[in-house]
C-alpha positions as CSV (number, residue, x, y, z in Angstrom):
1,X,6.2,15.1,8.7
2,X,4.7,14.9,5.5
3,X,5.3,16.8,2.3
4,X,3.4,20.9,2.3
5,X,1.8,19.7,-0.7
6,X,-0.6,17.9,1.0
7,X,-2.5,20.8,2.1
8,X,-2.2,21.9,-1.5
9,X,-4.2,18.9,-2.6
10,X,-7.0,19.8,-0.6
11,X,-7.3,23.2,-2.0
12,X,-7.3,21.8,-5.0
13,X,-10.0,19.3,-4.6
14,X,-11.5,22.5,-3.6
15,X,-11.0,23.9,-7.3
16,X,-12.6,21.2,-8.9
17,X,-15.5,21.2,-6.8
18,X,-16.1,24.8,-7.9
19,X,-15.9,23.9,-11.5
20,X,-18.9,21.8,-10.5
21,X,-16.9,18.9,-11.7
22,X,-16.2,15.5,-9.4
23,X,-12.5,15.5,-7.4
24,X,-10.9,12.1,-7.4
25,X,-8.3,11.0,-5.3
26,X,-6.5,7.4,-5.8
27,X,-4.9,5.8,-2.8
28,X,-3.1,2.6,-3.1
29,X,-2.8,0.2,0.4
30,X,-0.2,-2.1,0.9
31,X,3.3,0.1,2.0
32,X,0.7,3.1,1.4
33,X,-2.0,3.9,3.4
34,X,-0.7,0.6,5.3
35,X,2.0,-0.4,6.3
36,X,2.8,-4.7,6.0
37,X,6.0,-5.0,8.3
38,X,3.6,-6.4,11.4
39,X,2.3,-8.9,8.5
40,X,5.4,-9.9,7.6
41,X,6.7,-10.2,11.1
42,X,3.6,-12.2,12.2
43,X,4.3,-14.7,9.1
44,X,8.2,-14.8,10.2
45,X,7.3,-15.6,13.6
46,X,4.8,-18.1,13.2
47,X,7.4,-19.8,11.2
48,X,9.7,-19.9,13.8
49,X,7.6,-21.5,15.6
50,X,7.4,-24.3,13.8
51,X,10.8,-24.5,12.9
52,X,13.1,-23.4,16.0
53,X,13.3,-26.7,17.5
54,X,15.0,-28.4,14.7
55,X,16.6,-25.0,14.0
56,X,17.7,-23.2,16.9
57,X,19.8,-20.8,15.5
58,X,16.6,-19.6,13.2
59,X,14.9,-18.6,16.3
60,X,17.8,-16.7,17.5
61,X,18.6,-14.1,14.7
62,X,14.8,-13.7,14.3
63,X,14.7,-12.8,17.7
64,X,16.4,-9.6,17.0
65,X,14.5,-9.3,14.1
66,X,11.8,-6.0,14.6
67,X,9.0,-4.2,13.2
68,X,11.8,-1.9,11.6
69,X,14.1,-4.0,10.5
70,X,11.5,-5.5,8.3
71,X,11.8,-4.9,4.1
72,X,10.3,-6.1,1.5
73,X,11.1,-9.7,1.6
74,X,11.1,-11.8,5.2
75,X,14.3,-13.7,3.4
76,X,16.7,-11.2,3.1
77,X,15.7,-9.7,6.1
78,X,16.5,-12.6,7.8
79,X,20.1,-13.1,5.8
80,X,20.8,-9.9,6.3
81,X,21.1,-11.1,10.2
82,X,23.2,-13.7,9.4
83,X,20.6,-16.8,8.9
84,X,21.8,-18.2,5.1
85,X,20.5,-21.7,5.4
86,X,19.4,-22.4,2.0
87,X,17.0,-25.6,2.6
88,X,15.0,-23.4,5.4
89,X,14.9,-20.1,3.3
90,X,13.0,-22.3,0.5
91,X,10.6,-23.5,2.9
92,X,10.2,-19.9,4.4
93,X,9.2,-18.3,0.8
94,X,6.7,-21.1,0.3
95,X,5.4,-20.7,3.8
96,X,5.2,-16.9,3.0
97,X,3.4,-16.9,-0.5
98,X,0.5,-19.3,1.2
99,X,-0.3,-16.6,4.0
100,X,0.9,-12.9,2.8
101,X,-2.2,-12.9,0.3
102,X,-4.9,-13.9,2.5
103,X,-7.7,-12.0,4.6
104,X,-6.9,-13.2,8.1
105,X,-3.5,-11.7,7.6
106,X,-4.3,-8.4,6.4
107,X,-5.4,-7.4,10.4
108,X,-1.8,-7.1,11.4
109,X,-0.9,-4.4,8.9
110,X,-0.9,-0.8,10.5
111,X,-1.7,2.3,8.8
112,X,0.8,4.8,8.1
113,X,1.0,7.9,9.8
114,X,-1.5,10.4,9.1
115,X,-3.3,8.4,6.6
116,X,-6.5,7.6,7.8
117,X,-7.0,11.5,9.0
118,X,-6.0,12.4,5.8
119,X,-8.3,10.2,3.8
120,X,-11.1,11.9,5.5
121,X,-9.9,15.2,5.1
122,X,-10.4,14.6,1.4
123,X,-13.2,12.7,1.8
124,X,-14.7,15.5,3.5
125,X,-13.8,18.3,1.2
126,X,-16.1,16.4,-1.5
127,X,-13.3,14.1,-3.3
128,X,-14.3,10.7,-4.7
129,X,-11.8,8.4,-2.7
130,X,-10.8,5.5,-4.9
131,X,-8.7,2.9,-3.2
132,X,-6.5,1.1,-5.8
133,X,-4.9,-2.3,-5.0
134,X,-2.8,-5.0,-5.9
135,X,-4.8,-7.1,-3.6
136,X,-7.2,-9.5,-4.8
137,X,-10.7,-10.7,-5.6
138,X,-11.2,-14.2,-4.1
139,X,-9.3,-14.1,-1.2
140,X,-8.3,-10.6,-0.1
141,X,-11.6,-8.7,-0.6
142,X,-12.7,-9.2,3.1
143,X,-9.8,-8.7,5.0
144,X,-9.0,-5.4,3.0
145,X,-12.4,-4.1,3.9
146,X,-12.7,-4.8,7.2
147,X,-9.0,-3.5,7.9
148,X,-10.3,0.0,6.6
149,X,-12.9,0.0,8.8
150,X,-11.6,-1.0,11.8
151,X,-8.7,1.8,11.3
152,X,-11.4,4.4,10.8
153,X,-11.1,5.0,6.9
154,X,-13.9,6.3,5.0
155,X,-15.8,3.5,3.0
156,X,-19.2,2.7,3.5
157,X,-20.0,6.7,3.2
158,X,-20.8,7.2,-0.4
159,X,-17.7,8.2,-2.8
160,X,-15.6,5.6,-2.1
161,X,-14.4,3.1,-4.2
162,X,-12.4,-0.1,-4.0
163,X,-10.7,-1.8,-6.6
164,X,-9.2,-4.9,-6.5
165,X,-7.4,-7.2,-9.1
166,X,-9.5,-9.6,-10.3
167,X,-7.8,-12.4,-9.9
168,X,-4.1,-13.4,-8.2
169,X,-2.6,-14.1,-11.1
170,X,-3.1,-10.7,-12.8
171,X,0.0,-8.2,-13.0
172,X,-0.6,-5.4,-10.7
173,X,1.2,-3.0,-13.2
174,X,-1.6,-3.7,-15.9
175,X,-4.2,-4.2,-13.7
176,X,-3.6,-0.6,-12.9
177,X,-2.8,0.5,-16.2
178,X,-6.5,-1.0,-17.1
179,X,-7.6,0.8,-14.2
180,X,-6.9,4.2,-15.8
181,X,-10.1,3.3,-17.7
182,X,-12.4,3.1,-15.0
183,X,-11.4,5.7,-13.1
184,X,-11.8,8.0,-16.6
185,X,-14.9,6.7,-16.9
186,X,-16.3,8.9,-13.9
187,X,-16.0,12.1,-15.7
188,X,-14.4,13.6,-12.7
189,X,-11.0,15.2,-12.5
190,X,-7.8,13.7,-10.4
191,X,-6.9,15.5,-7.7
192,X,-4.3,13.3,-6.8
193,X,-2.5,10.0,-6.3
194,X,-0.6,7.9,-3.9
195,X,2.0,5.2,-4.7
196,X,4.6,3.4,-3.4
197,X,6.0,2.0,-6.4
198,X,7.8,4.2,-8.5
199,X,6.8,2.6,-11.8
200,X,3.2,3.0,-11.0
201,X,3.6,6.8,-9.4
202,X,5.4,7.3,-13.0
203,X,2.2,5.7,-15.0
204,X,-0.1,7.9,-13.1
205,X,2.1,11.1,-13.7
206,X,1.7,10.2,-17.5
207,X,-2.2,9.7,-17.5
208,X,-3.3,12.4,-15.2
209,X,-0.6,15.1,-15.9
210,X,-2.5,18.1,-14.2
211,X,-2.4,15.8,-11.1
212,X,-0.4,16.1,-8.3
213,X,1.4,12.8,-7.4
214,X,2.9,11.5,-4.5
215,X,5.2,9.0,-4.1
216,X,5.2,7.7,-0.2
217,X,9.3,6.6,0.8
218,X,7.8,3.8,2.5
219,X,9.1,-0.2,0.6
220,X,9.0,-0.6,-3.2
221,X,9.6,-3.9,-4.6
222,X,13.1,-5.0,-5.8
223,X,14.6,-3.3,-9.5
224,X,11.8,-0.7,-9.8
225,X,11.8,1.4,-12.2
226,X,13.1,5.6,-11.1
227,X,10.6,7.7,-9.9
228,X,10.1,11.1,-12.1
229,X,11.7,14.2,-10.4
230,X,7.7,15.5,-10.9
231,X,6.9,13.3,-7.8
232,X,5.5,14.4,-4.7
233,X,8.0,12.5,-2.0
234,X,6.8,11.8,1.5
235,X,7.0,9.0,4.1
236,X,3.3,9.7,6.0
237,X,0.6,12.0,5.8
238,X,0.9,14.3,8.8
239,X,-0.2,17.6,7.3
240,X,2.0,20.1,8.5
């Protein structure tokens, strides 16, 4: 169940609505509101497919391969069941890299529990929802949008933002370093934010200290930096 200072955020968009000033809240996606292990899988499997019959023993370790076992990269999760072929594991990365980024993929990821209900509770309550992603322009923008309306999160309801790297190349740390910008450019005040990277959780705790952020236990990618002990930790956003 998620963390009791969930319900704490709400009161406090609450505050800031009473200060007549506008309440923010930044939500990143991928392994935040969403979760990408069904993208992943679908990616892993569809590889398989075209690989099994020249290597058999590929399609049986990813057969015991499931939803949960999947991390943040498809190859270790497939060495860590025993398939170490090197020459195959190359061609799996590359095969990876082409579809993880693209719109048609973005459909299999799921959202994490409690998030869309959450969203709109915030939404709701008056907040300024400002979705915050890695994803990019040119390739992601319309897959990302119509995976948050076809799971039922607020967007085309006024307050709601979505930013999106501008291009692929970018860094997603400094794209959302430069996002700090734009988001202080409202003239509202941040309620809170929501990050499954450590590194970036930390980055928001330093810009917005009167925030309250949360830091979902979901994936993070590989030698991240610690998360500060100020951190929110929760794995969903079941209010309880």
């Amino acid at each position: 169940m998620g963390s009791p200072r969930l319900r704490e955020i709400l009161t406090q968009i609450d505050t800031v609505l009473a200060k007549d000033r506008l309440p923010i809240v930044i939500f990143d996606l991928d392994s935040t509101l969403f979760s990408t292990a069904a993208r992943n899988l679908a990616i892993l499997r569809e590889f398989v497919g075209l690989n099994a019959g020249s290597h058999p023993h590929l399609a049986d370790v990813a057969e015991r391969i499931g939803l949960d076992d999947m991390g943040w990269n498809v190859n270790d999760d497939l060495c860590r069941f025993g398939f170490t072929e090197a020459e195959v594991l190359t061609r799996l990365k590359g095969f990876w890299f082409e579809r993880f980024f693209r719109d048609e993929y973005l459909a299999h990821d799921t959202p994490v529990l409690g998030a869309a209900a959450f969203v709109h509770a915030c939404h709701a309550r008056g907040a300024l929802i400002y979705y915050l992603t890695g994803r990019h322009v040119g390739g992601m923008e319309i897959g990302t949008v119509r995976s948050l309306r076809e799971n039922e999160f607020p967007f085309w309801r006024g307050r709601c933002v979505l930013h999106l790297k501008p291009s692929f190349e970018m860094n997603d740390s400094t794209f959302k370093q430069e996002a700090v910008l734009d988001i202080r450019s409202y003239h509202g005040e941040v309620c809170a934010t929501f990050e499954n990277e450590p590194g970036n959780a930390n980055m928001f705790l330093r810009a917005f200290p009167e925030a309250i952020h949360v830091l979902l236990e979901t994936i993070h990618s590989p030698g991240a930096e610690e998360g500060s002990a100020l951190l929110v930790r929760t794995t969903d956003f079941v209010l309880p």
